[in-house]
Residue, then its C-alpha position, 0 to 999 in steps of 0.5 A: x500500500x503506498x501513503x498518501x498525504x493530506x495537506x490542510x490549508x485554513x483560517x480559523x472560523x470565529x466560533x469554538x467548532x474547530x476546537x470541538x473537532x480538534x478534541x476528537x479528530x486526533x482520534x479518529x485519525x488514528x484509527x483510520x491509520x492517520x497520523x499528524x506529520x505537521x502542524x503549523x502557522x503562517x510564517x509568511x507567504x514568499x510566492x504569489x500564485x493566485x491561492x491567499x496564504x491560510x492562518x493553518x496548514x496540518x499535514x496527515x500521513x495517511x497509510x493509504x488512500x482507502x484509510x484516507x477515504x474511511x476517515x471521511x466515511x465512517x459513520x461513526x464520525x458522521x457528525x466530525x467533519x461538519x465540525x471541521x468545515x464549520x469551525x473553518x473558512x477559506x479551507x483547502x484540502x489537497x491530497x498528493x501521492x507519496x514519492x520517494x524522490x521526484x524522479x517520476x513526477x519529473x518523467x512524467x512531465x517530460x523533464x530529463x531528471x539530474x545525473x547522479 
């Protein structure tokens, strides 16, 4: 089974129901074999690229993409995740495949990778 990784970009909504999923979702995680890579805060923003910088980014590693997909359907949880779209604004949620170096990124786009 190959990881995938879930990057979390957010502001923070004006309310406590990101608190609320923040108590539980550590769990839920886990169960679906998920684990917190990172956690972090706006430092600054050094590129433009049309997407505003989020106040939040949190990076899960997930033990593959049907765990991912178990944590967003398992019943059981039915009632986290409205938690965490309505304690959020400006969410974005973009999963990417595990790499072991970019050499098939680079491949596939046709770019010749560095010798060595």
């Amino acid at each position: 089974m190959a990881a995938l990784y879930a990057l979390n970009l957010f502001d923070l909504a004006p309310n406590d129901d990101y608190r609320a999923y923040a108590r539980r979702s550590a769990q839920a995680v886990a169960e679906h074999h998920g684990r917190v890579v990172a956690l972090g805060k706006l430092a600054g923003a050094r590129t433009g690229g049309g997407v505003r910088p989020r106040q939040a980014m949190i990076l899960v590693e997930w033990e593959s993409p049907e765990a991912f997909q178990g944590f967003i359907d398992d019943p059981a949880h039915a009632d986290l995740h409205p938690l965490r779209e309505s304690g959020t604004t400006n969410y974005l949620w973009w999963t990417y495949d595990k790499l072991d170096d970019l050499r098939p990124l680079l491949a596939a786009a046709g770019a010749q990778p560095p010798a060595g």
